[in-house]
C-alpha positions, 0 to 999 in steps of 0.5 A: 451526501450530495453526489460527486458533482455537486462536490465538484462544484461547490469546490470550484467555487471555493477555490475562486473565492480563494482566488478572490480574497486572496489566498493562493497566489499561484493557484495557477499554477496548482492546475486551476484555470483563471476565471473572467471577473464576472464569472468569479462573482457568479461562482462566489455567488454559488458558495453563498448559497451552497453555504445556506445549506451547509455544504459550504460551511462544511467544505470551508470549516475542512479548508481551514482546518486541513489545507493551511499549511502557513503564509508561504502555501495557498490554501486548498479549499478547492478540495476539501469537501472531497475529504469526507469520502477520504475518511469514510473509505479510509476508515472501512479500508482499514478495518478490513485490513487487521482482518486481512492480516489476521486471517493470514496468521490463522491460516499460516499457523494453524496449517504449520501445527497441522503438519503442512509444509512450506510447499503446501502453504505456498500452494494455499496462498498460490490463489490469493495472489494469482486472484490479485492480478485477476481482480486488481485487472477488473476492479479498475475496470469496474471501478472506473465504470461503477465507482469506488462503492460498489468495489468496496461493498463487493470487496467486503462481502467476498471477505465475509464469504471466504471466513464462512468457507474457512468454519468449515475446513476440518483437521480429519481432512486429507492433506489434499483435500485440506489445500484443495478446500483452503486454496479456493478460501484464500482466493476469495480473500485475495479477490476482497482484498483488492477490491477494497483495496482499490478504493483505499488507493485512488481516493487520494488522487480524488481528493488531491489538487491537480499539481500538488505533489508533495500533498498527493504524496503525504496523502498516499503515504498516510493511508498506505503506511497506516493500513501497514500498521494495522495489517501488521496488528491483523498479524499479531491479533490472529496469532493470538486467537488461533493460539486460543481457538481457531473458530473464535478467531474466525468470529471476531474477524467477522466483527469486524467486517459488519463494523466496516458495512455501515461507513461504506453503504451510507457513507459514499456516493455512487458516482465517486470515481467514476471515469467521464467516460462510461463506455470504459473498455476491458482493452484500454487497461493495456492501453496506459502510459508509458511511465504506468507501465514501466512502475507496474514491472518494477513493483513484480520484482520490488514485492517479489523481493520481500515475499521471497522470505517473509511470508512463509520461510520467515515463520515457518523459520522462526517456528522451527525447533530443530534448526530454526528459531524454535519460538511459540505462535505468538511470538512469531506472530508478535515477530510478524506484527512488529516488521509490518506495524514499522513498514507502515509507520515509517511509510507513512512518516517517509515525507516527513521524517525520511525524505523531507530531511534528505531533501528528496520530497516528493521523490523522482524516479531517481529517488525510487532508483537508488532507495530500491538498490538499498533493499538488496543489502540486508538480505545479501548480508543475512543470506551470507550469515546463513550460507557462510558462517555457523551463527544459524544453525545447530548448537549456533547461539540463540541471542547471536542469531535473533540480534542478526537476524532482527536487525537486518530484517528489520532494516530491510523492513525500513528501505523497503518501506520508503520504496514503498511510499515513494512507488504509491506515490508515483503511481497515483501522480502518473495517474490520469484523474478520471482514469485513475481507478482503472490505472491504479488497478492495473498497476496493483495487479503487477504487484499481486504478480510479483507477491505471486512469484515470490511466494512460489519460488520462496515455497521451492527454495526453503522445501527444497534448497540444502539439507536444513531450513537454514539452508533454504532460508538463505537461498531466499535472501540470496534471490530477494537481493538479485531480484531487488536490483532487477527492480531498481534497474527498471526503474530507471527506464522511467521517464522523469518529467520533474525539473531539475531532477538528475541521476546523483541529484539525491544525494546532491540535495543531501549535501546542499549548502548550509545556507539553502532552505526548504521553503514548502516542499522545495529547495531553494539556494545555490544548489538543487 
Protein backbone atom coordinates (compact mmCIF):
# COMPACT_ATOMS: atom_id res chain seq x y z
CA UNK A 1 0.00 0.00 0.00
CA UNK A 2 1.37 3.57 -0.95
CA UNK A 3 2.24 5.80 2.06
CA UNK A 4 -0.12 8.13 3.51
CA UNK A 5 1.06 11.02 1.45
CA UNK A 6 0.88 9.82 -1.90
CA UNK A 7 -2.95 9.17 -0.79
CA UNK A 8 -3.08 12.64 0.15
CA UNK A 9 -1.91 13.28 -3.05
CA UNK A 10 -3.51 11.03 -5.61
CA UNK A 11 -7.00 12.43 -3.50
CA UNK A 12 -6.09 16.20 -4.17
CA UNK A 13 -6.01 15.39 -7.50
CA UNK A 14 -9.38 13.67 -7.55
CA UNK A 15 -11.08 16.22 -5.98
CA UNK A 16 -10.00 18.98 -8.67
CA UNK A 17 -11.00 16.69 -11.60
CA UNK A 18 -14.29 16.79 -9.52
CA UNK A 19 -13.91 20.35 -9.71
CA UNK A 20 -12.95 20.36 -13.41
CA UNK A 21 -15.72 18.19 -14.88
CA UNK A 22 -18.20 19.57 -12.82
CA UNK A 23 -19.12 17.59 -10.01
CA UNK A 24 -19.21 19.79 -6.71
CA UNK A 25 -20.45 22.74 -7.11
CA UNK A 26 -19.54 24.23 -3.74
CA UNK A 27 -16.42 22.15 -3.32
CA UNK A 28 -15.39 25.31 -1.69
CA UNK A 29 -17.20 25.30 0.64
CA UNK A 30 -16.30 21.55 1.87
CA UNK A 31 -12.63 22.86 3.02
CA UNK A 32 -11.09 22.75 -0.67
CA UNK A 33 -9.09 25.50 -1.81
CA UNK A 34 -9.37 26.82 -5.48
CA UNK A 35 -6.76 26.12 -7.71
CA UNK A 36 -5.58 28.51 -10.88
CA UNK A 37 -6.34 26.72 -14.44
CA UNK A 38 -3.12 25.56 -15.01
CA UNK A 39 -2.30 23.84 -11.92
CA UNK A 40 -5.61 22.08 -12.32
CA UNK A 41 -4.41 20.74 -15.69
CA UNK A 42 -1.26 19.84 -13.77
CA UNK A 43 -2.83 17.78 -11.03
CA UNK A 44 -5.51 16.46 -13.57
CA UNK A 45 -2.42 15.28 -15.23
CA UNK A 46 -0.95 13.61 -11.90
CA UNK A 47 -4.55 11.41 -11.92
CA UNK A 48 -3.79 9.96 -15.26
CA UNK A 49 -0.82 8.77 -14.50
CA UNK A 50 -1.54 7.91 -10.84
CA UNK A 51 -4.55 5.94 -12.84
CA UNK A 52 -1.89 3.89 -14.95
CA UNK A 53 -0.96 2.39 -12.06
CA UNK A 54 -4.11 1.57 -10.58
CA UNK A 55 -4.46 3.74 -7.55
CA UNK A 56 -6.35 6.16 -9.61
CA UNK A 57 -8.82 3.59 -10.98
CA UNK A 58 -9.19 2.30 -7.27
CA UNK A 59 -9.85 5.75 -5.57
CA UNK A 60 -12.20 6.58 -8.53
CA UNK A 61 -14.19 3.20 -8.50
CA UNK A 62 -14.63 4.19 -4.12
CA UNK A 63 -15.78 7.54 -5.29
CA UNK A 64 -18.29 6.30 -7.45
CA UNK A 65 -19.45 3.73 -5.27
CA UNK A 66 -19.40 5.74 -1.64
CA UNK A 67 -19.34 9.54 -2.27
CA UNK A 68 -22.68 9.82 -4.83
CA UNK A 69 -25.31 10.50 -2.64
CA UNK A 70 -27.69 12.17 -5.53
CA UNK A 71 -27.45 15.36 -7.86
CA UNK A 72 -28.31 17.66 -5.03
CA UNK A 73 -24.63 16.50 -3.27
CA UNK A 74 -20.71 16.95 -4.54
CA UNK A 75 -19.14 13.81 -4.87
CA UNK A 76 -16.29 13.13 -2.38
CA UNK A 77 -13.57 11.64 -4.41
CA UNK A 78 -11.16 13.85 -2.61
CA UNK A 79 -11.34 11.22 0.12
CA UNK A 80 -12.13 8.16 -1.08
CA UNK A 81 -8.72 6.24 -1.62
CA UNK A 82 -8.58 7.11 2.25
CA UNK A 83 -11.36 4.67 2.93
CA UNK A 84 -9.38 1.54 2.44
CA UNK A 85 -7.52 1.99 5.67
CA UNK A 86 -11.00 2.78 7.04
CA UNK A 87 -11.86 -0.93 6.47
CA UNK A 88 -8.60 -2.40 7.24
CA UNK A 89 -9.11 -0.87 10.83
CA UNK A 90 -12.75 -1.17 11.06
CA UNK A 91 -12.33 -4.72 10.48
CA UNK A 92 -9.56 -5.63 13.17
CA UNK A 93 -11.38 -3.12 15.66
CA UNK A 94 -14.16 -5.10 15.60
CA UNK A 95 -12.85 -8.24 16.39
CA UNK A 96 -11.07 -7.17 18.95
CA UNK A 97 -14.19 -5.97 20.31
CA UNK A 98 -16.34 -9.46 20.81
CA UNK A 99 -13.08 -10.36 22.54
CA UNK A 100 -13.38 -7.42 24.85
CA UNK A 101 -16.85 -8.27 25.68
CA UNK A 102 -16.39 -11.63 26.22
CA UNK A 103 -13.77 -11.41 28.39
CA UNK A 104 -15.72 -9.21 30.47
CA UNK A 105 -18.55 -12.05 31.06
CA UNK A 106 -15.92 -14.89 31.63
CA UNK A 107 -14.15 -12.81 34.32
CA UNK A 108 -17.78 -11.32 35.71
CA UNK A 109 -19.36 -14.99 35.96
CA UNK A 110 -16.82 -16.92 36.69
CA UNK A 111 -15.93 -14.76 39.83
CA UNK A 112 -19.93 -14.31 40.95
CA UNK A 113 -19.97 -18.86 40.64
CA UNK A 114 -16.70 -18.59 42.76
CA UNK A 115 -18.34 -16.53 45.56
CA UNK A 116 -17.04 -13.04 44.91
CA UNK A 117 -18.97 -9.91 45.60
CA UNK A 118 -19.79 -6.73 44.01
CA UNK A 119 -17.15 -5.21 45.89
CA UNK A 120 -14.55 -7.57 45.01
CA UNK A 121 -15.30 -7.52 41.16
CA UNK A 122 -15.40 -3.96 41.41
CA UNK A 123 -11.86 -3.91 42.74
CA UNK A 124 -10.97 -6.44 39.66
CA UNK A 125 -12.35 -4.09 37.12
CA UNK A 126 -10.84 -0.77 39.26
CA UNK A 127 -7.58 -1.18 36.93
CA UNK A 128 -9.03 -1.81 33.69
CA UNK A 129 -10.81 1.42 33.90
CA UNK A 130 -8.31 3.41 35.94
CA UNK A 131 -5.41 1.82 32.77
CA UNK A 132 -7.93 3.65 30.25
CA UNK A 133 -7.47 7.13 31.52
CA UNK A 134 -3.57 6.38 31.57
CA UNK A 135 -3.39 4.84 27.98
CA UNK A 136 -6.00 6.84 26.05
CA UNK A 137 -3.31 9.88 27.62
CA UNK A 138 -0.46 8.14 25.95
CA UNK A 139 -2.13 6.23 23.13
CA UNK A 140 -2.99 9.84 21.63
CA UNK A 141 0.33 10.85 22.21
CA UNK A 142 1.98 7.78 20.55
CA UNK A 143 -0.47 7.74 18.08
CA UNK A 144 0.05 11.50 16.88
CA UNK A 145 4.03 10.52 16.93
CA UNK A 146 3.84 6.81 15.66
CA UNK A 147 0.87 6.58 13.80
CA UNK A 148 -2.38 4.44 14.17
CA UNK A 149 -0.35 1.26 13.49
CA UNK A 150 1.68 0.66 15.91
CA UNK A 151 -1.13 1.56 18.82
CA UNK A 152 -3.40 -1.10 17.04
CA UNK A 153 -0.42 -3.90 16.59
CA UNK A 154 0.59 -2.91 20.25
CA UNK A 155 -3.09 -3.01 21.40
CA UNK A 156 -3.64 -6.44 19.95
CA UNK A 157 -0.60 -8.10 21.43
CA UNK A 158 -1.22 -6.66 25.17
CA UNK A 159 -4.82 -8.62 24.70
CA UNK A 160 -3.08 -11.93 23.83
CA UNK A 161 -0.94 -11.07 27.19
CA UNK A 162 -3.68 -10.53 29.55
CA UNK A 163 -5.98 -13.90 28.31
CA UNK A 164 -2.38 -16.00 29.02
CA UNK A 165 -2.21 -14.45 32.44
CA UNK A 166 -6.09 -15.38 32.98
CA UNK A 167 -5.01 -19.45 32.09
CA UNK A 168 -3.53 -19.19 35.03
CA UNK A 169 -5.87 -17.84 37.79
CA UNK A 170 -6.63 -20.78 39.77
CA UNK A 171 -10.05 -21.35 41.80
CA UNK A 172 -7.94 -22.96 45.02
CA UNK A 173 -6.42 -19.44 45.16
CA UNK A 174 -7.04 -17.04 48.05
CA UNK A 175 -9.66 -14.57 47.77
CA UNK A 176 -6.93 -11.93 47.99
CA UNK A 177 -4.66 -13.53 45.98
CA UNK A 178 -7.65 -14.24 43.20
CA UNK A 179 -8.39 -10.21 42.92
CA UNK A 180 -4.82 -9.38 43.42
CA UNK A 181 -3.70 -11.61 40.18
CA UNK A 182 -7.27 -10.88 38.27
CA UNK A 183 -6.78 -7.21 38.92
CA UNK A 184 -3.47 -6.64 37.16
CA UNK A 185 -5.05 -9.33 33.87
CA UNK A 186 -7.75 -6.61 33.64
CA UNK A 187 -5.68 -4.03 33.53
CA UNK A 188 -3.61 -5.22 30.75
CA UNK A 189 -6.98 -5.80 28.72
CA UNK A 190 -8.04 -2.22 29.61
CA UNK A 191 -4.49 -0.95 28.19
CA UNK A 192 -5.48 -3.08 24.85
CA UNK A 193 -8.55 -1.79 25.00
CA UNK A 194 -8.03 1.54 24.06
CA UNK A 195 -5.14 1.54 22.44
CA UNK A 196 -7.34 -0.34 19.62
CA UNK A 197 -9.60 1.76 20.23
CA UNK A 198 -8.06 4.59 19.27
CA UNK A 199 -7.41 3.67 15.58
CA UNK A 200 -11.24 2.87 15.59
CA UNK A 201 -12.07 6.25 16.43
CA UNK A 202 -9.83 8.67 14.60
CA UNK A 203 -9.71 6.99 11.11
CA UNK A 204 -12.98 8.73 10.73
CA UNK A 205 -11.89 12.28 10.81
CA UNK A 206 -8.97 10.96 8.35
CA UNK A 207 -11.08 10.00 5.91
CA UNK A 208 -13.76 12.68 6.24
CA UNK A 209 -13.52 16.09 3.91
CA UNK A 210 -12.96 19.10 5.92
CA UNK A 211 -16.49 20.62 6.59
CA UNK A 212 -18.95 17.68 5.91
CA UNK A 213 -20.57 17.28 8.87
CA UNK A 214 -23.24 15.01 8.41
CA UNK A 215 -20.92 12.50 6.75
CA UNK A 216 -18.10 13.03 9.72
CA UNK A 217 -21.14 12.01 11.67
CA UNK A 218 -22.61 8.89 9.93
CA UNK A 219 -19.05 7.62 9.69
CA UNK A 220 -18.29 7.94 13.73
CA UNK A 221 -21.79 6.31 14.27
CA UNK A 222 -21.38 3.67 11.95
CA UNK A 223 -18.28 2.17 13.31
CA UNK A 224 -18.87 3.03 17.09
CA UNK A 225 -22.86 1.68 16.86
CA UNK A 226 -21.51 -1.57 15.18
CA UNK A 227 -18.20 -2.10 17.45
CA UNK A 228 -21.45 -1.76 20.16
CA UNK A 229 -23.01 -4.54 18.64
CA UNK A 230 -20.42 -6.90 18.41
CA UNK A 231 -19.33 -6.05 22.08
CA UNK A 232 -22.63 -6.81 22.76
CA UNK A 233 -22.16 -10.67 20.98
CA UNK A 234 -18.60 -10.64 22.90
CA UNK A 235 -21.19 -10.62 26.03
CA UNK A 236 -23.40 -13.13 24.94
CA UNK A 237 -20.49 -15.54 23.37
CA UNK A 238 -18.56 -15.41 26.89
CA UNK A 239 -21.36 -16.35 28.91
CA UNK A 240 -21.91 -18.94 26.71
CA UNK A 241 -18.56 -20.58 26.90
CA UNK A 242 -17.74 -20.05 30.33
CA UNK A 243 -21.06 -21.51 31.15
CA UNK A 244 -19.06 -24.75 29.36
CA UNK A 245 -15.66 -24.43 30.12
CA UNK A 246 -13.60 -21.59 31.34
CA UNK A 247 -10.23 -22.22 29.42
CA UNK A 248 -12.05 -23.26 26.28
CA UNK A 249 -13.58 -19.66 26.40
CA UNK A 250 -9.87 -18.20 26.86
CA UNK A 251 -8.75 -20.08 23.50
CA UNK A 252 -11.54 -19.26 21.28
CA UNK A 253 -10.61 -15.44 22.39
CA UNK A 254 -7.41 -16.16 21.23
CA UNK A 255 -8.60 -17.03 17.85
CA UNK A 256 -9.75 -14.60 17.17
CA UNK A 257 -7.04 -12.01 18.07
CA UNK A 258 -4.58 -14.00 15.63
CA UNK A 259 -7.50 -13.45 13.04
CA UNK A 260 -7.25 -9.74 13.59
CA UNK A 261 -3.07 -9.70 13.25
CA UNK A 262 -2.96 -9.92 9.47
CA UNK A 263 -5.54 -7.07 8.25
CA UNK A 264 -3.24 -4.61 10.83
CA UNK A 265 0.24 -5.51 9.84
CA UNK A 266 -0.20 -5.61 6.18
CA UNK A 267 -2.83 -3.69 5.70
CA UNK A 268 -1.85 -0.08 7.24
CA UNK A 269 0.68 2.51 6.77
CA UNK A 270 2.98 3.63 9.29
CA UNK A 271 2.49 7.02 8.56
CA UNK A 272 -1.38 7.26 8.81
CA UNK A 273 -2.17 9.49 11.63
CA UNK A 274 0.54 11.01 12.15
CA UNK A 275 0.63 14.57 13.21
CA UNK A 276 2.60 17.14 10.92
CA UNK A 277 4.59 17.71 13.66
CA UNK A 278 7.00 14.97 15.25
CA UNK A 279 8.05 16.78 18.01
CA UNK A 280 4.53 16.19 19.77
CA UNK A 281 4.99 16.92 23.47
CA UNK A 282 3.32 14.95 26.49
CA UNK A 283 2.35 18.75 27.54
CA UNK A 284 0.42 19.69 24.76
CA UNK A 285 -2.28 16.87 25.52
CA UNK A 286 -3.70 19.47 28.32
CA UNK A 287 -3.17 21.98 25.99
CA UNK A 288 -6.77 21.47 23.74
CA UNK A 289 -9.67 23.66 22.89
CA UNK A 290 -11.84 24.83 24.86
CA UNK A 291 -15.10 22.87 23.56
CA UNK A 292 -12.30 19.55 23.94
CA UNK A 293 -12.37 20.06 27.14
CA UNK A 294 -15.76 20.96 28.17
CA UNK A 295 -16.87 17.34 25.92
CA UNK A 296 -14.20 15.30 27.84
CA UNK A 297 -15.86 16.48 31.50
CA UNK A 298 -19.31 15.83 30.36
CA UNK A 299 -18.36 12.27 28.80
CA UNK A 300 -16.88 11.34 32.98
CA UNK A 301 -20.50 12.01 34.16
CA UNK A 302 -22.41 10.62 30.65
CA UNK A 303 -20.71 6.82 31.20
CA UNK A 304 -20.54 7.38 34.93
CA UNK A 305 -24.00 7.43 34.60
CA UNK A 306 -24.41 4.04 32.86
CA UNK A 307 -21.97 2.08 34.58
CA UNK A 308 -23.56 3.40 37.89
CA UNK A 309 -25.75 -0.02 37.47
CA UNK A 310 -24.98 -2.10 34.31
CA UNK A 311 -21.77 -3.32 34.57
CA UNK A 312 -21.96 -4.98 37.97
CA UNK A 313 -25.34 -4.52 39.91
CA UNK A 314 -27.33 -5.45 36.76
CA UNK A 315 -25.61 -8.99 36.59
CA UNK A 316 -24.78 -9.62 39.76
CA UNK A 317 -28.91 -8.57 40.30
CA UNK A 318 -30.16 -10.80 37.56
CA UNK A 319 -28.06 -13.81 39.01
CA UNK A 320 -29.52 -13.21 42.58
CA UNK A 321 -31.89 -16.22 43.65
CA UNK A 322 -32.88 -14.64 47.03
CA UNK A 323 -34.05 -11.14 45.91
CA UNK A 324 -32.85 -10.71 42.40
CA UNK A 325 -33.99 -12.09 39.52
CA UNK A 326 -32.58 -15.74 39.90
CA UNK A 327 -31.57 -16.28 36.19
CA UNK A 328 -28.86 -18.70 34.88
CA UNK A 329 -25.42 -17.41 33.29
CA UNK A 330 -26.51 -17.57 30.01
CA UNK A 331 -29.43 -15.74 30.20
CA UNK A 332 -27.82 -12.87 32.09
CA UNK A 333 -25.43 -12.92 29.60
CA UNK A 334 -28.28 -13.15 26.88
CA UNK A 335 -29.84 -9.86 29.00
CA UNK A 336 -26.30 -8.11 28.80
CA UNK A 337 -25.76 -8.90 24.95
CA UNK A 338 -29.39 -7.98 23.92
CA UNK A 339 -28.77 -4.06 25.88
CA UNK A 340 -25.49 -3.77 24.25
CA UNK A 341 -26.40 -5.29 20.40
CA UNK A 342 -29.49 -2.10 20.72
CA UNK A 343 -26.99 0.56 21.93
CA UNK A 344 -24.84 -0.21 18.91
CA UNK A 345 -27.72 -0.73 16.43
CA UNK A 346 -29.31 2.42 17.25
CA UNK A 347 -25.91 4.48 17.55
CA UNK A 348 -25.20 3.37 14.70
CA UNK A 349 -28.75 4.37 12.65
CA UNK A 350 -28.96 7.76 15.01
CA UNK A 351 -28.55 9.96 11.83
CA UNK A 352 -30.53 8.08 10.04
CA UNK A 353 -33.52 6.90 11.61
CA UNK A 354 -33.43 9.13 15.36
CA UNK A 355 -32.18 12.63 14.25
CA UNK A 356 -32.58 12.94 10.70
CA UNK A 357 -36.40 12.21 11.26
CA UNK A 358 -36.30 14.83 14.25
CA UNK A 359 -34.42 17.29 12.11
CA UNK A 360 -31.66 17.46 14.66
CA UNK A 361 -28.73 16.13 12.13
CA UNK A 362 -25.61 16.42 12.39
CA UNK A 363 -26.47 17.65 16.28
CA UNK A 364 -25.33 20.87 18.01
CA UNK A 365 -24.44 21.08 21.29
CA UNK A 366 -28.07 21.92 22.27
CA UNK A 367 -29.08 18.71 20.68
CA UNK A 368 -26.44 16.76 23.09
CA UNK A 369 -28.23 19.07 26.12
CA UNK A 370 -31.36 17.91 25.89
CA UNK A 371 -30.76 14.10 24.62
CA UNK A 372 -28.53 13.82 27.72
CA UNK A 373 -31.27 15.29 30.34
CA UNK A 374 -33.70 12.35 28.65
CA UNK A 375 -31.14 9.61 30.46
CA UNK A 376 -32.05 10.53 34.08
CA UNK A 377 -35.90 9.14 33.36
CA UNK A 378 -35.78 5.84 33.18
CA UNK A 379 -33.33 5.11 35.90
CA UNK A 380 -35.18 7.73 38.23
CA UNK A 381 -38.49 5.78 37.38
CA UNK A 382 -36.96 2.22 37.88
CA UNK A 383 -34.91 3.28 41.09
CA UNK A 384 -38.73 4.43 42.37
CA UNK A 385 -39.90 0.96 41.68
CA UNK A 386 -37.34 -0.53 43.49
CA UNK A 387 -37.06 1.88 46.54
CA UNK A 388 -40.85 2.58 46.83
CA UNK A 389 -43.28 -0.14 45.78
CA UNK A 390 -43.05 -4.10 46.29
CA UNK A 391 -42.64 -4.91 42.37
CA UNK A 392 -38.86 -5.91 43.31
CA UNK A 393 -38.31 -7.91 46.05
CA UNK A 394 -39.35 -11.25 48.03
CA UNK A 395 -42.63 -12.94 47.16
CA UNK A 396 -42.86 -9.73 44.28
CA UNK A 397 -44.05 -11.23 40.74
CA UNK A 398 -41.57 -12.13 38.46
CA UNK A 399 -43.28 -11.31 35.11
CA UNK A 400 -43.92 -7.62 36.94
CA UNK A 401 -40.45 -7.04 37.86
CA UNK A 402 -38.72 -8.41 34.23
CA UNK A 403 -41.46 -6.28 32.17
CA UNK A 404 -40.27 -3.23 34.36
CA UNK A 405 -37.20 -3.68 34.66
CA UNK A 406 -36.37 -4.69 30.73
CA UNK A 407 -38.39 -2.00 29.37
CA UNK A 408 -36.84 0.83 31.25
CA UNK A 409 -33.38 -0.41 31.03
CA UNK A 410 -33.60 -0.81 27.68
CA UNK A 411 -35.35 2.59 26.85
CA UNK A 412 -32.33 4.02 28.90
CA UNK A 413 -30.28 1.93 26.63
CA UNK A 414 -31.82 3.81 23.56
CA UNK A 415 -31.25 7.80 25.14
CA UNK A 416 -28.05 6.87 25.70
CA UNK A 417 -27.31 5.61 22.70
CA UNK A 418 -28.00 8.95 20.64
CA UNK A 419 -26.08 10.80 23.37
CA UNK A 420 -23.41 8.48 22.56
CA UNK A 421 -23.54 9.21 18.84
CA UNK A 422 -23.87 12.59 18.99
CA UNK A 423 -20.67 12.90 21.60
CA UNK A 424 -18.48 10.67 19.10
CA UNK A 425 -19.25 12.89 17.01
CA UNK A 426 -18.56 16.25 18.43
CA UNK A 427 -15.43 15.02 19.46
CA UNK A 428 -14.15 13.94 16.33
CA UNK A 429 -15.62 17.57 14.38
CA UNK A 430 -13.87 19.83 17.71
CA UNK A 431 -10.89 17.76 16.62
CA UNK A 432 -7.77 19.43 14.94
CA UNK A 433 -7.06 16.92 11.79
CA UNK A 434 -3.50 16.26 12.19
CA UNK A 435 -3.86 16.48 15.88
CA UNK A 436 -6.79 14.28 15.94
CA UNK A 437 -5.30 11.11 17.55
CA UNK A 438 -3.71 13.01 20.29
CA UNK A 439 -7.18 15.02 21.03
CA UNK A 440 -9.43 11.87 20.73
CA UNK A 441 -7.25 10.15 23.34
CA UNK A 442 -7.55 12.82 25.73
CA UNK A 443 -10.90 12.72 25.33
CA UNK A 444 -11.63 8.80 25.92
CA UNK A 445 -9.34 9.01 28.83
CA UNK A 446 -12.31 11.21 30.41
CA UNK A 447 -14.49 8.50 29.45
CA UNK A 448 -12.46 5.51 31.04
CA UNK A 449 -12.64 8.06 34.08
CA UNK A 450 -16.16 8.32 34.39
CA UNK A 451 -16.49 4.13 33.59
CA UNK A 452 -14.03 4.30 36.58
CA UNK A 453 -16.03 6.29 38.99
CA UNK A 454 -19.08 4.46 38.05
CA UNK A 455 -17.86 1.17 38.78
CA UNK A 456 -16.50 2.03 42.00
CA UNK A 457 -19.23 3.85 43.40
CA UNK A 458 -22.02 1.25 41.94
CA UNK A 459 -19.61 -1.76 43.97
CA UNK A 460 -20.06 0.70 47.25
CA UNK A 461 -23.89 1.26 46.63
CA UNK A 462 -25.07 -2.24 45.72
CA UNK A 463 -22.72 -4.12 48.66
CA UNK A 464 -23.47 -1.62 51.08
CA UNK A 465 -26.77 0.57 50.73
CA UNK A 466 -30.18 -1.30 52.80
CA UNK A 467 -30.53 -4.47 53.64
CA UNK A 468 -31.05 -6.50 50.28
CA UNK A 469 -29.88 -6.24 46.57
CA UNK A 470 -32.96 -4.55 45.59
CA UNK A 471 -32.05 -2.11 48.24
CA UNK A 472 -28.51 -1.13 46.40
CA UNK A 473 -29.74 -1.50 43.05
CA UNK A 474 -32.04 1.07 43.54
CA UNK A 475 -29.75 3.52 45.06
CA UNK A 476 -27.68 3.06 41.77
CA UNK A 477 -30.19 4.19 39.64
CA UNK A 478 -31.09 6.89 41.89
CA UNK A 479 -27.09 8.22 41.47
CA UNK A 480 -26.84 7.50 37.55
CA UNK A 481 -30.02 9.71 37.24
CA UNK A 482 -28.27 12.76 39.40
CA UNK A 483 -25.19 12.12 37.72
CA UNK A 484 -26.78 12.11 34.19
CA UNK A 485 -27.78 15.97 34.53
CA UNK A 486 -24.39 16.78 35.87
CA UNK A 487 -23.50 15.80 32.19
CA UNK A 488 -26.06 17.57 30.65
CA UNK A 489 -25.58 20.59 32.58
CA UNK A 490 -22.05 20.61 31.20
CA UNK A 491 -22.89 20.35 28.34
CA UNK A 492 -24.18 23.54 28.07
CA UNK A 493 -20.82 25.19 28.67
CA UNK A 494 -20.10 24.14 24.83
CA UNK A 495 -19.51 26.79 22.79
CA UNK A 496 -21.56 26.17 19.40
CA UNK A 497 -20.38 27.51 16.44
CA UNK A 498 -23.05 25.80 14.12
CA UNK A 499 -25.37 28.80 12.33
CA UNK A 500 -28.78 29.00 13.35
CA UNK A 501 -28.43 26.86 16.30
CA UNK A 502 -30.74 27.80 19.60
CA UNK A 503 -31.46 26.42 22.87
CA UNK A 504 -35.27 25.13 22.05
CA UNK A 505 -34.02 24.73 18.30
CA UNK A 506 -34.43 21.16 18.48
CA UNK A 507 -37.64 20.97 19.13
CA UNK A 508 -38.22 23.81 16.93
CA UNK A 509 -37.19 22.00 13.81
CA UNK A 510 -39.50 18.86 15.30
CA UNK A 511 -42.34 21.18 14.44
CA UNK A 512 -41.04 22.77 11.39
CA UNK A 513 -43.62 23.69 8.73
CA UNK A 514 -45.49 20.90 6.58
CA UNK A 515 -43.99 22.73 3.56
CA UNK A 516 -40.23 22.74 4.79
CA UNK A 517 -37.89 20.04 3.46
CA UNK A 518 -34.52 18.29 3.94
CA UNK A 519 -32.55 18.97 0.98
CA UNK A 520 -28.94 16.76 1.95
CA UNK A 521 -28.79 17.27 5.49
CA UNK A 522 -30.07 20.54 6.08
CA UNK A 523 -33.53 22.08 6.57
CA UNK A 524 -34.76 24.47 4.32
CA UNK A 525 -38.22 26.31 4.62
CA UNK A 526 -39.77 29.35 6.70
CA UNK A 527 -38.51 27.85 9.77
CA UNK A 528 -35.04 26.46 11.07
Amino acid sequence: MEDRDTQTESSSALAVSSRADGAGNDATAAGESELPRNDMQSETGKLRARSSRGFGYYASFLRDGFAKRGEGEEAEAGQAGALFPFVIISITYLLFTVTDGAVRMIVLLHAYNNGFSAMDVAIMFSFYELAGVVTNLMAGLLGARWGIKTTLLSGLTVQLVAFGMLFGWQDSWSKVDSIVYVTASQMMSGVAKDLTKLGGKTVTKLVTPTGKNSRLFKLVSFITGFKNSLKGAGYFMGAALVSVNYYLSLGVLCGFIAAAYPFAIFGLSNALGRARKENVTFSQLFQNKYNINVLSLSRVFLFGSRDLWFEIPLPFFLRDPASGIGWSRTLTGAFLAIFIIIYGQVQSWTPQLVLRPLRQTPPDKYAAFWWCGSLSVPTAILGGLMLGTSVFGVGANEAGAITSLTVLLYAFCVFFAVNSAIHSYLIVRYADGDKVAMQVGVYYASNALGRLLGTLLSGVLYTYVGSTVVDGFGACLFASSGVSLVSMAVDWFLQEDQKGSTLFGPFNRCMCNAGDEMVGDDLVGDKV
